[in-house]
N, C-alpha and C positions, 0 to 999 in steps of 0.2 A: 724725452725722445719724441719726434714729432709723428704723427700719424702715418704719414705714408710711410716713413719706414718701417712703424708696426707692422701694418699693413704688408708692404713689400717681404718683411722676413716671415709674416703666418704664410703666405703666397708660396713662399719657394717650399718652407719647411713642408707644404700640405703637396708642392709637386714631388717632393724629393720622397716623401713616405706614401706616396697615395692621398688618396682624400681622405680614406676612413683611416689611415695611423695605427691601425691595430700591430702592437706588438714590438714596435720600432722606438730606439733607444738611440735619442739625438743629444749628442753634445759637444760643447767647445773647446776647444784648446789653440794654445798661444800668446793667451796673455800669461805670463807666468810672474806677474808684479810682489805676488804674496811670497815667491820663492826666494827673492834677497833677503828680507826679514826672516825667512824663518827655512833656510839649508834642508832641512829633515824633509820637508814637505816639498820640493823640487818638481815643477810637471815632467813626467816623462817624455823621450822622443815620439816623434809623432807616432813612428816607424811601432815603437810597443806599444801605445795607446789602442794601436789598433788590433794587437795581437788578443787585447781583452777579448773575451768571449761576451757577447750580448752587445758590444757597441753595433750599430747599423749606418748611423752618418755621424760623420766628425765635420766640423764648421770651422776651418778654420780661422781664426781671427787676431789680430782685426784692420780691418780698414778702416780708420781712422777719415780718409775721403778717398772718394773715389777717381775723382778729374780735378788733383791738385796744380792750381794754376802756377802757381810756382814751380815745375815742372813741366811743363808744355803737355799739360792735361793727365800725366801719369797718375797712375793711385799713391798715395800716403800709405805706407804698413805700419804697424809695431805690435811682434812677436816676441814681446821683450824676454829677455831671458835665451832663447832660440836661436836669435839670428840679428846680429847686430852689423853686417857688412853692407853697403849700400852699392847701388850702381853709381861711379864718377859723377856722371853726364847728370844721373837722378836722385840724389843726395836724402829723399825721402821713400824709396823704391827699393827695397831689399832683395839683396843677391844670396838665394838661400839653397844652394845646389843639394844640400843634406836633406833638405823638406824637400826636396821636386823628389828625390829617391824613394824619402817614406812617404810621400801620396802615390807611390807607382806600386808600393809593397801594399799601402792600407788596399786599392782597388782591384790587387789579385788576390787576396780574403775576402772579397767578395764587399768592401765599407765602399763607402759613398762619400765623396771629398769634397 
């Protein structure tokens, strides 16, 4: 992974909890690659991820790129496991109306999306 996006993800994580991060429980969800191999272990929807008690930001991931040119600049996703419908037009851009719900559910629990 090359520096500046080290960089770029300490940046937002340090805006998104404060600078000092006291107390804040940040994690990812949406790659769910390990959940075909192995059923039992399945990610949950976003929507109960956030019902955990102690999460504070969920990151969803992942962008894959951000300004894929092969799309007339759109981002790349993959939510594998989650959300496998694309837009026509953007064939690498996922149409995921079940996540646009549970990020409206995780920000009135008070999470950070």
């Amino acid at each position: 992974m090359n520096k500046f996006v080290l960089v770029s993800l300490f940046v937002v994580l340090a805006l998104l909890c404060g600078i000092e991060g006291k107390g804040r429980l940040v994690v990812f969800w949406g790659q769910d690659s390990a959940g075909v191999s192995h059923p039992n272990n399945l990610e949950q929807p976003l929507g109960q991820v956030c019902q955990r008690p102690g999460y504070d930001i969920v990151i969803i991931s992942f962008v894959i790129m951000f300004v894929d040119p092969r799309q007339n600049g759109m981002p790349d996703l993959n939510l594998a496991n989650h959300c496998e419908t694309a837009f026509p037009q953007y064939p690498f851009l996922l149409n995921c109306p079940e996540i646009a719900q549970d990020i409206v559910k995780c920000q009135q629990l008070g999470r950070k999306v």
